[in-house]
C-alpha positions as CSV (number, residue, x, y, z in Angstrom):
1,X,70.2,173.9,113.3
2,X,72.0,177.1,114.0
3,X,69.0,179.3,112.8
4,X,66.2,176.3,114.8
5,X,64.2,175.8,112.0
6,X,64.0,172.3,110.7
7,X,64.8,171.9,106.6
8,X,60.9,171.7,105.9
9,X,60.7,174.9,107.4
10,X,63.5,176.7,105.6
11,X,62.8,175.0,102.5
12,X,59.3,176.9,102.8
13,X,60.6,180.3,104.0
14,X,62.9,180.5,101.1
15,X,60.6,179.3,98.5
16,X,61.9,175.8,97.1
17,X,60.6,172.5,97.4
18,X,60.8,170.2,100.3
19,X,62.2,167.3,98.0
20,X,64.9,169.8,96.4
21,X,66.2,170.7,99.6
22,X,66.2,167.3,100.3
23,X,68.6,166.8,97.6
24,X,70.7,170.0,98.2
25,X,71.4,168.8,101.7
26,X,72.6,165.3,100.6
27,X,74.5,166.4,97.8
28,X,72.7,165.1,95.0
29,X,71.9,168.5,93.4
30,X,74.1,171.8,93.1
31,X,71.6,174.5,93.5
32,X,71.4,177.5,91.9
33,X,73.0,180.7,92.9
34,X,69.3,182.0,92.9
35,X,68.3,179.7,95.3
36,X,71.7,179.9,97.4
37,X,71.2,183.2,98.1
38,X,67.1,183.0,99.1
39,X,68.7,180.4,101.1
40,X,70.9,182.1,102.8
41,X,68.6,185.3,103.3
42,X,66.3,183.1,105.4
43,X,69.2,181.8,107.5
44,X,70.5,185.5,108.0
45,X,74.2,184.6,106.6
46,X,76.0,185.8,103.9
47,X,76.2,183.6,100.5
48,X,79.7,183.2,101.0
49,X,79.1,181.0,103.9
50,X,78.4,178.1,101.4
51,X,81.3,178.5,99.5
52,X,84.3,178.3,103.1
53,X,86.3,175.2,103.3
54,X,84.0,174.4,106.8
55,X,85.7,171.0,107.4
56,X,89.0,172.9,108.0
57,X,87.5,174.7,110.6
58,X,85.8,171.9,112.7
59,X,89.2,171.3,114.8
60,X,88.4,171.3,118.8
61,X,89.4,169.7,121.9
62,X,88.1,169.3,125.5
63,X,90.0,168.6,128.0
64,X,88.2,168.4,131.3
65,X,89.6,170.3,134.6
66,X,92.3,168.2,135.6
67,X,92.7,166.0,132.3
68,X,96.3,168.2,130.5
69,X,97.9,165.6,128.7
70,X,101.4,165.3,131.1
71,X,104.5,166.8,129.0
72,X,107.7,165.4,129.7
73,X,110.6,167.5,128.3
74,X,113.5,165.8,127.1
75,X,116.4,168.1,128.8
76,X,113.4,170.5,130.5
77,X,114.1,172.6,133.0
78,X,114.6,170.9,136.2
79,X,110.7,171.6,138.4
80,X,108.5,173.0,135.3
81,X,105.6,170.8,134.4
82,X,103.7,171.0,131.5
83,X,100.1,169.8,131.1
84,X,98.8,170.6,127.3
85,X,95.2,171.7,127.7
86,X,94.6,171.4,124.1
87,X,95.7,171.5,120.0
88,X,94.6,173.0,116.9
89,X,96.1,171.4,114.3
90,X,93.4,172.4,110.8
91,X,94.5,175.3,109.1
92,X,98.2,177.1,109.0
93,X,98.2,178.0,112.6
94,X,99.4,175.7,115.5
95,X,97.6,176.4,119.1
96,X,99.4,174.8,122.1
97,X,97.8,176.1,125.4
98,X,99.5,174.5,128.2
99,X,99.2,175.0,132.2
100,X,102.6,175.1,133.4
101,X,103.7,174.9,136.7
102,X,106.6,175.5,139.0
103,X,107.5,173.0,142.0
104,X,109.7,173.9,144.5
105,X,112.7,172.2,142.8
106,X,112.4,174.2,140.2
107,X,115.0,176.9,139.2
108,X,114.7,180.6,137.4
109,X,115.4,180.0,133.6
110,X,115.3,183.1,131.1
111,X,116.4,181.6,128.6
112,X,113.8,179.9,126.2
113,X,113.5,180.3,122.8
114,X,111.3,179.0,120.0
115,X,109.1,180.0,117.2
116,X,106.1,181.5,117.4
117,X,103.8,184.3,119.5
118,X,103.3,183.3,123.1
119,X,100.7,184.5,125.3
120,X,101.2,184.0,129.1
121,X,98.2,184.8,131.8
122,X,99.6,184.2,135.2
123,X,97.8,182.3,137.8
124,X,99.8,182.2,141.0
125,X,103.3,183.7,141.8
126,X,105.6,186.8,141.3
127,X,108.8,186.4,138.9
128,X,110.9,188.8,137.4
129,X,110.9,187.5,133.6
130,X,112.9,188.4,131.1
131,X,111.9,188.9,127.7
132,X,115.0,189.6,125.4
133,X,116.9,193.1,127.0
134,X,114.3,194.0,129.6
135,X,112.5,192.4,132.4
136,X,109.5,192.6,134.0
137,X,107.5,192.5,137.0
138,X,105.0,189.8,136.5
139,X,102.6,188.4,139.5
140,X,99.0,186.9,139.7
141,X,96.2,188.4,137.2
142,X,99.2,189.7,134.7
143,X,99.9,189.0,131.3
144,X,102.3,189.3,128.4
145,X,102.6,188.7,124.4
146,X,105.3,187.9,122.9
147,X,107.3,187.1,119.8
148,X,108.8,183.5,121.5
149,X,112.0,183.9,119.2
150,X,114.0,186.0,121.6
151,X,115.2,184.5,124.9
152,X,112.8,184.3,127.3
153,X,111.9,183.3,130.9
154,X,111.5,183.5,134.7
155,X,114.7,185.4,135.9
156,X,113.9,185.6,139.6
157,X,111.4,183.4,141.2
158,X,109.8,186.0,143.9
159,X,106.6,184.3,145.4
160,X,105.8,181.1,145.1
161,X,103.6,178.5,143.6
162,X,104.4,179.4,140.4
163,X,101.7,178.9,137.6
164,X,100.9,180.0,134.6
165,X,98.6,179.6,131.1
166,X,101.1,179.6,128.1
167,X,99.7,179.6,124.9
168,X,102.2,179.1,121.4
169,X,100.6,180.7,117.9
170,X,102.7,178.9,115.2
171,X,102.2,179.2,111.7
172,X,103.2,176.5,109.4
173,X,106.0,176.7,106.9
């Protein structure tokens, strides 16, 4: 589909039959690694391609403008609101992107910690964030990564609303 030719078409421009590749695409047949690779020189991809674990790699979400699943924290941070814009959960890496914003009730709290990298674009707002011994000035347009182990947080909350992507890379143990 990728390469918009239909499997007559390929089976034609890579020299096997119409019924074998019939049966190579159902599984009936295991081709051989001769006609893998005129295969896969028609479809401009290296052999390989038909040898990766694809199914692993089919995870996605969608989550339409507006749509976060709501995350209530147990003991959170009085004022921050978390809507999860998404999950990987294939493979050894765990993606949470979450949109995470600030209401007026909310207070300046530096110190978070957790595994993982975390990735924060900011959307709206000026902090002062802390990020282990230092801290930063971080407004609209700005961004950080992170190793999320040491503390870290809004220290100072400078202009509000407050809002911000946060994304946590976690491997699996």
């Amino acid at each position: 589909m990728a390469a918009d030719l239909s499997a007559g078409a390929l089976a034609t421009q890579a020299g096997v039959s119409r019924s074998m590749m019939s049966r190579i695409e159902r599984g009936l047949v295991s081709p051989s690694i001769e006609v893998l690779d005129k295969i896969a020189t028609v479809l401009d991809v290296p052999m390989s391609r038909f040898f990766a674990d694809q199914v692993r790699r089919l995870d996605m979400s969608h989550v339409p403008a507006g749509k976060g699943l709501k995350i209530e924290r147990v003991d959170a941070v009085k004022g921050y609101h978390y809507a999860l814009l998404g999950h990987l959960l294939s493979g050894n890496l765990f993606v949470e992107p979450y949109l995470i914003e600030l209401s007026d009730e909310a207070t300046p709290y530096p110190a978070f910690q957790h595994p993982g990298v975390k990735f924060i674009y900011m959307l709206s707002g000026r902090v002062k964030y802390r990020y282990g011994s230092r801290t930063l000035e971080v407004k609209a347009g700005d961004s950080l990564l992170f190793d999320a182990r040491a503390l870290h947080g809004a220290e100072i909350l400078r202009e509000r609303p407050v809002s911000y992507l946060s994304i946590v890379f976690t491997l699996r143990e």
